[in-house]
N, C-alpha and C positions, 0 to 999 in steps of 0.2 A: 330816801329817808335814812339815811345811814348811819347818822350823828346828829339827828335835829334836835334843836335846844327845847326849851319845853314846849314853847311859846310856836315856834315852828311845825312841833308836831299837832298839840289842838288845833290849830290852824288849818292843818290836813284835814282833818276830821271834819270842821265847821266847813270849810271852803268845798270838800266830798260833797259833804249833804246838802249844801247849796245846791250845788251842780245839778247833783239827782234830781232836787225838787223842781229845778229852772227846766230841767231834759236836757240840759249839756253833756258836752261827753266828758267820757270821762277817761282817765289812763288807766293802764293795768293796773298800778298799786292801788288808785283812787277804787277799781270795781272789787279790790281785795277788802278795802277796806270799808267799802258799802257792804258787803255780804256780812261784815260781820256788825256793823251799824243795822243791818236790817235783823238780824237776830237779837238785837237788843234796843228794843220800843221802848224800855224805859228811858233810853237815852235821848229822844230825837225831839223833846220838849227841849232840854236843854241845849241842844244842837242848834234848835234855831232862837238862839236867846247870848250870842256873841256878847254883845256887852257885860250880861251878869256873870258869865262861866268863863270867856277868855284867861281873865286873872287867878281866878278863885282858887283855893289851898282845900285841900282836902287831906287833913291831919289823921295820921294813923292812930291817936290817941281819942279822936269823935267814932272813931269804927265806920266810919263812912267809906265806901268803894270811891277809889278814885276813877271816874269812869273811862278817862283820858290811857292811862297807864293798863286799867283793862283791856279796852281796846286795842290797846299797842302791842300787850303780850299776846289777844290773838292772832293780829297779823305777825308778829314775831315766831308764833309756833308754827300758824299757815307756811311760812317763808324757811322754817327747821324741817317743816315735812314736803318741800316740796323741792330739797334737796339732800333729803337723808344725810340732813347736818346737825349735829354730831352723827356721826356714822352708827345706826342703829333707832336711832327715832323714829323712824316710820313701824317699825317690827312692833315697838312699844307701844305706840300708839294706835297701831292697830287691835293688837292685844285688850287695850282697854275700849280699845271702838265695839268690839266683840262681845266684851264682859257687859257693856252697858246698854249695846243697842242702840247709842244715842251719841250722834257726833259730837253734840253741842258739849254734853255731860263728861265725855272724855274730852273733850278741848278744855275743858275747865277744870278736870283732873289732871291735865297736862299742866295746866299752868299753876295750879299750885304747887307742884314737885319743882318749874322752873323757878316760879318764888323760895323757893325754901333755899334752891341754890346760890338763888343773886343775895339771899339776906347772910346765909351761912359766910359767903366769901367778905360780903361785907364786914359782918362780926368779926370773924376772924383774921379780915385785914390780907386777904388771898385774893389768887386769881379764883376763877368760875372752877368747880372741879364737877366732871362731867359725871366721876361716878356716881356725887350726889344726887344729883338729876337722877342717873340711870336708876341706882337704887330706890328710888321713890318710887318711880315708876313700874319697877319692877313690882311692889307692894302693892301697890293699886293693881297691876294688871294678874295679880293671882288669883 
């Protein structure tokens, strides 16, 4: 999933939870990306419901979570800490694993500080600048 279009990556996700529900197997990204389908039950009505959610827009201007792009950034962070990539993300996010007690709750204070990054560079018309990231997290993790 390296560069999948939108449409490719829901796709993952619908075709994962197929799988699972059928007892097919599954690949290693597909079982990364079920663990974090399994921690989020509010998703898996829409999971099995391809026709209405394949297309559907979810505007940042409804306040609505886009569930797709959530789920993305988890397996995104899973994949940043399971090669201490950026060099130092695992330390941090242990940090906050610590402060919270709660994997899920620091996985999702992780991804807000990774948002803040993607949106900053966006705004500002940059590459990703990691001390964004780091500095976020550093916050969170005191």
């Amino acid at each position: 999933m390296f560069n999948p279009s939108r449409d490719q990556a829901r796709q993952f996700f619908f075709e994962t939870w197929r799988k699972y529900k059928q007892r097919e197997m599954l690949s290693a990204m597909e079982d990364m990306a079920l663990e974090v389908i399994l921690q989020h039950p509010e998703y898996h009505a829409l999971l099995d419901d391809v026709e209405h959610h394949q297309d559907r827009d979810y505007p940042p201007e409804m306040g609505e979570t886009n569930p797709f792009l959530h789920m993305g950034m988890h397996i995104a962070i899973k994949e940043q800490l399971s090669i201490d990539q950026p060099a130092g993300i695992r330390a941090r996010f242990e940090r906050l694993l610590k402060k919270t007690g709660n994997e899920h709750a620091a996985m999702h204070q992780t991804m807000e500080c990774l948002a803040e990054m993607i949106w900053q560079a966006q705004r500002n018309r940059t590459t990703y600048d990691v001390m964004v990231y780091f500095e976020c997290l550093d916050r969170q993790g005191i």
